[in-house]
N, C-alpha and C positions, 0 to 999 in steps of 0.2 A: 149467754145465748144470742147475745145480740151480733154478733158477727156473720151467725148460720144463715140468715136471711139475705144476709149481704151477696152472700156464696152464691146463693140458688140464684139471685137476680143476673148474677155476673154469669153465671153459667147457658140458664135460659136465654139469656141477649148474645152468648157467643156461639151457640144452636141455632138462632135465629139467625146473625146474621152470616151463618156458613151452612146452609140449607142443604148444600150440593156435597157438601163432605162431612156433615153430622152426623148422629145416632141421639135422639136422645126417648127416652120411656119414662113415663110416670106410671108410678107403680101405689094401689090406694089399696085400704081392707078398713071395713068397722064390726063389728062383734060386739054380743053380748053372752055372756057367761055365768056358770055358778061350779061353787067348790064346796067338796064338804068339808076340805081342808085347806083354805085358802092360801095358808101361808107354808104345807107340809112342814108340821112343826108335829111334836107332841104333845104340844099345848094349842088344842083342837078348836081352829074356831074356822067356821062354818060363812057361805054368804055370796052375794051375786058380785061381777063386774061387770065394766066395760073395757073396751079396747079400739082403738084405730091408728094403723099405721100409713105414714105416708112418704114414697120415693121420688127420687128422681136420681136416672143414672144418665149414662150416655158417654161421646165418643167423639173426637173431633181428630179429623188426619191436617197433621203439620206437619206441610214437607214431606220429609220420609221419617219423620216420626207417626207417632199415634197417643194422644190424649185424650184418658181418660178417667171420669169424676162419675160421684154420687155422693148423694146427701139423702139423710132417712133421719123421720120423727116421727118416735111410739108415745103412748097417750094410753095408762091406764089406771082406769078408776076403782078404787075399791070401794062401794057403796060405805058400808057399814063401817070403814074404818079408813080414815081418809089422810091420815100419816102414811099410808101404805102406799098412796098414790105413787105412778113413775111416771119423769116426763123425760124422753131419753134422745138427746139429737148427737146423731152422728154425720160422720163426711168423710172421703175417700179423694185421694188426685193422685193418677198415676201416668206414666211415660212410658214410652218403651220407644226405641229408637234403634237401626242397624249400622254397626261399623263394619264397611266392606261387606261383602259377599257370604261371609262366615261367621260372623259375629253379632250377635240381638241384646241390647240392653235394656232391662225392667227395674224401672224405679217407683215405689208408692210409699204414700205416707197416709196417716189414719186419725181420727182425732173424735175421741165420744166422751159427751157430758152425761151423767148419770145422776141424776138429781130424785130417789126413790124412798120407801123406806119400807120399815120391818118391824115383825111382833120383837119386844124385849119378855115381855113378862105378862102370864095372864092372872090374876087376883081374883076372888072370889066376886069381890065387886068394883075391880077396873081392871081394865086394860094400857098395859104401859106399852106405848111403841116408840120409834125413834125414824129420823128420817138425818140422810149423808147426802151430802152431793160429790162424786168420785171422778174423778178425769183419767181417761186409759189415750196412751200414745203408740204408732208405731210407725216405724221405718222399717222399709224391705227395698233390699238390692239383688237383682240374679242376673248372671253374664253368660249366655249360652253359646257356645262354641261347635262349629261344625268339625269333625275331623275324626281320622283314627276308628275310621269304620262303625261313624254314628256321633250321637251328639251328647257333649259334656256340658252340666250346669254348676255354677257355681252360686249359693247364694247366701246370704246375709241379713237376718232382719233381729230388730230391737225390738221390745215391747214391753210398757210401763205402767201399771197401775197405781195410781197415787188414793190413798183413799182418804174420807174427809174425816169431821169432827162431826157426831154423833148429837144431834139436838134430839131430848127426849121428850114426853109428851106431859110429862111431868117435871116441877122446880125441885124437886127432891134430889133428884138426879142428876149431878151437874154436867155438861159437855162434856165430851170424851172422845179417844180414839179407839174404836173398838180391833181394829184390824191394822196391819202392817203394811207398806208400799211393800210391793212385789216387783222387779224387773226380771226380762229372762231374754237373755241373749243368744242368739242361734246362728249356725256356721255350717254350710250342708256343702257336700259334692258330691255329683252323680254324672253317672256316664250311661247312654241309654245306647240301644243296639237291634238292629231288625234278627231275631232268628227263630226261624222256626215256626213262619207265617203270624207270630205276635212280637214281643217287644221286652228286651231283657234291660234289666238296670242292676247296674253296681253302684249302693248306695252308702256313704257316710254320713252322721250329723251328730255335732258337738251340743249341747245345751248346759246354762249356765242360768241358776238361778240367781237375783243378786237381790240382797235387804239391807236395808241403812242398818248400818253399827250399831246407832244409839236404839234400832226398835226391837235388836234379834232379841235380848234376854227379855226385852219386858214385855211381848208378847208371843216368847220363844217359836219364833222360828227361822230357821237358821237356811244360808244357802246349802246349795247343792251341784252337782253338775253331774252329765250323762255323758256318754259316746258309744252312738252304737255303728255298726255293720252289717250290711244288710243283700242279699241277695233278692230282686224283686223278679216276677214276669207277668205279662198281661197277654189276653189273646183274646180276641172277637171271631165266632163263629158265624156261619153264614146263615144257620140256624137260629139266630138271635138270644146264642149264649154265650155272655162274658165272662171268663174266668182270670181271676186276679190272684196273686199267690206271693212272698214276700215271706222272708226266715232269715235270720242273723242272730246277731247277739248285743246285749246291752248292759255297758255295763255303769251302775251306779256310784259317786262317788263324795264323802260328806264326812268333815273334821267333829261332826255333832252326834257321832252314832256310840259313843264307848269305841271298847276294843279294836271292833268291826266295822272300818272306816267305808269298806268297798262290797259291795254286792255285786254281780252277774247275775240276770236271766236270761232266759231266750227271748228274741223279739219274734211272733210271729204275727202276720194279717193273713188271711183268706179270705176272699168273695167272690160270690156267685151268683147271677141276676139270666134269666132267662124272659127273653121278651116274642110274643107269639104278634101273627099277623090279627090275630082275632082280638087285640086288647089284652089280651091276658098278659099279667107280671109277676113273676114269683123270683125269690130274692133269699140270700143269706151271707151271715158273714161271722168274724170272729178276729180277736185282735187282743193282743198283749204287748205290755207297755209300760215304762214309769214312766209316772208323771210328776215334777217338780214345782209347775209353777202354780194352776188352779186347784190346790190341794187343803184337806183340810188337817193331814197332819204336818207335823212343823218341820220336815223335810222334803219327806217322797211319800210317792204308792205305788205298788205294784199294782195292776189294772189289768183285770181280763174282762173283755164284752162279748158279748153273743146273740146276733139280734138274725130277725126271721119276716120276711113283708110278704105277701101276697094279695093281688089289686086284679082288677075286671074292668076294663070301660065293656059298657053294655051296649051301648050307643053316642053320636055325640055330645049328647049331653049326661049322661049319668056314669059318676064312676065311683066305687067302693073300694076299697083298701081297708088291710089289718095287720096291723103289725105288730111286733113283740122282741124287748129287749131286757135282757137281766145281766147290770154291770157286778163286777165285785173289785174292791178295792181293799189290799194290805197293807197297812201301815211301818212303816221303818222303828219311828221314835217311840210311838206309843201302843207298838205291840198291839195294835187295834183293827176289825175287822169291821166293812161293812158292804151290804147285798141290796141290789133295789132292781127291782123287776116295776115293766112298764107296760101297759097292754094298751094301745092306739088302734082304734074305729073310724074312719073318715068316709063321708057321703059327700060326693060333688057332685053339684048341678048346674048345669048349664054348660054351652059349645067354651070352645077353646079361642082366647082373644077378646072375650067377651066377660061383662060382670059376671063372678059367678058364685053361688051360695054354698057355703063349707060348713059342713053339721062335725063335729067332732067330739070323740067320745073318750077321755083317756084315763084307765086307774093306774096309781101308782102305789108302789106298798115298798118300804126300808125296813132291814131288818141289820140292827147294829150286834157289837158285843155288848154294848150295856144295852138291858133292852127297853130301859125306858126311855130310848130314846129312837124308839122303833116308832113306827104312825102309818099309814096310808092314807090316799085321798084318792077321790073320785070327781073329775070335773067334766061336764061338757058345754061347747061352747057352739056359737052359731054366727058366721062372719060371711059379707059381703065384699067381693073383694076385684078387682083384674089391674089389668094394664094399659095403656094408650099412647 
């Protein structure tokens, strides 16, 4: 951790002394909470926390380029069980620069330390937890090109979880590695186009999961790779309704499945957000999708979501919102099914620019194939938070 500090000093003194061509924002929040599930587990323990997060992002024009950074550090306490604590610092630096008249280059890299932990096992009379410290990496490159009646992007990014060795809270239990490194390699092009008073895209994108040799059998899970195709359009009404729409196909593909090495589904997105002069927001959407890399079977999932928001500012300082989302995910390898429904309540107070107080309300309920592995939980938390 001791380099993150370094970052933020170097950063703050090149804000400072480029006043006339900076951006920079600090971004703060502290909370307290309770869960009745704190760790959504099925082995149910109950209990308060704390939280505070703290930002710094911003911007600096070089030349005719354009740099920019951020650095963020989360802080949260679990009262009652103190292995559980997460101390999470991240950082961001990115570029983006133009070749000629037609041409925009975007480069960023990414880098978060995850120093946290987790229930292992609950006992009649203890509790065994464990705590990891993980490091996630990433590269992105996109090359946007003007021409051919609208504009074509080409892009590139790596992304790598390394995960650590497992100290538990018990000598019985010796260090361990509970989880596999995960990388996932991604390769997209798209070509965007004005028709029809919104914006049509013809979209590709390759992904590739990649696992070290020696960890796929001994904690099986094996790569994979996708390629889908994709028809996209968006369009903004003068009404303050946007409508988003996206259908192609995807298709899955993995040396780890038996017989049936390849799947095809449809890839579909929809969304739809309507925003009125009076405050009012009402919202929906729906999205299908595999997913290879943040998974929890040893391949893929199939992935359908379907979520619903509607909000009110009442005035400048008070706003409600409620929203509602039920994922379901199909498993590839282990013929496994599972549903989780989320129901989110939010009170904000206070103007906009200014600290402002977030009351939040959120149940969550999983309902697996095996069903003792089903739980819900019920948190709400109360946080202080803005910008400057």
């Amino acid at each position: 951790m001791r380099p993150f500090p370094a970052v933020v000093v170097t950063l703050v003194v090149l804000a400072t002394a480029f006043p006339a061509a900076s951006e920079t924002t600090l971004d703060y929040s502290a909370g307290y909470g309770h869960s009745s599930n704190i760790f959504e587990d099925p082995q149910v323990l109950s209990g308060p926390f704390w939280e505070g997060r703290l930002g710094l992002r911003g911007s600096l024009e070089l030349g005719d380029g354009k740099l920019s950074y951020g650095i963020r550090q989360f802080e949260r306490r679990i009262i009652d069980y103190r292995f559980a604590d997460t101390h999470l610092t991240g950082g961001t630096l990115g570029y983006s620069f133009p070749i000629g008249k037609n041409l925009l280059v975007e480069l960023e890299g990414a880098a978060i330390r995850n120093d946290s932990g987790d229930l292992f096992l609950k006992l009649p009379s203890n509790i065994i937890g464990y705590r990891t410290i993980d490091y996630s990496t990433q590269a992105a490159a996109k090359v946007t090109a003007e021409g051919l009646g609208g504009k074509t992007a080409f892009s590139a990014k790596y992304d790598e979880r390394r995960r650590g060795i497992a100290e538990f809270t018990t000598d019985l239990i010796r260090p361990t590695k509970l989880d596999p490194d995960v990388a996932l390699a991604t390769f997209g092009a798209s070509h965007y186009r004005t028709v029809g008073g919104g914006e049509l895209c013809l979209c590709v994108e390759y992904n590739r999961s990649i696992i070290p040799g020696d960890e796929q059998n001994s904690f099986v899970r094996f790569p994979a790779t996708t390629l889908r195709g994709s028809i996209a359009y968006a369009r903004q009404f003068d009404n303050g309704l946007t409508l988003v729409g996206e259908a192609g196909l995807i298709a899955m593909m993995s040396d780890n499945l038996g017989d049936t090495s390849r799947y095809t589904e449809p890839y579909l997105r929809a969304e739809a957000k309507w925003e009125t002069s009076g405050g009012f927001e009402i919202g929906s959407g729906f999205r299908q999708d595999i997913a290879i890399d943040d998974i929890d079977d040893a391949v893929a999932e199939l992935t359908r979501t379907i979520s619903a928001s509607i909000a009110q500012r009442f005035n400048p300082w008070i706003k409600a919102s409620l929203g509602y989302e039920v994922s379901r995910a199909t498993y590839y390898y282990y013929l496994y099914d599972r549903k989780t429904e989320t129901v989110t309540a939010k009170l904000l107070l206070g103007p906009e620019e200014k600290p402002q107080l977030e009351i939040e309300y959120a149940h969550s309920l999983q309902r697996e194939t095996d069903p003792t592995q089903d739980y819900s939980a019920n948190t709400i938390v109360a946080r202080i938070g803005g910008s400057f």
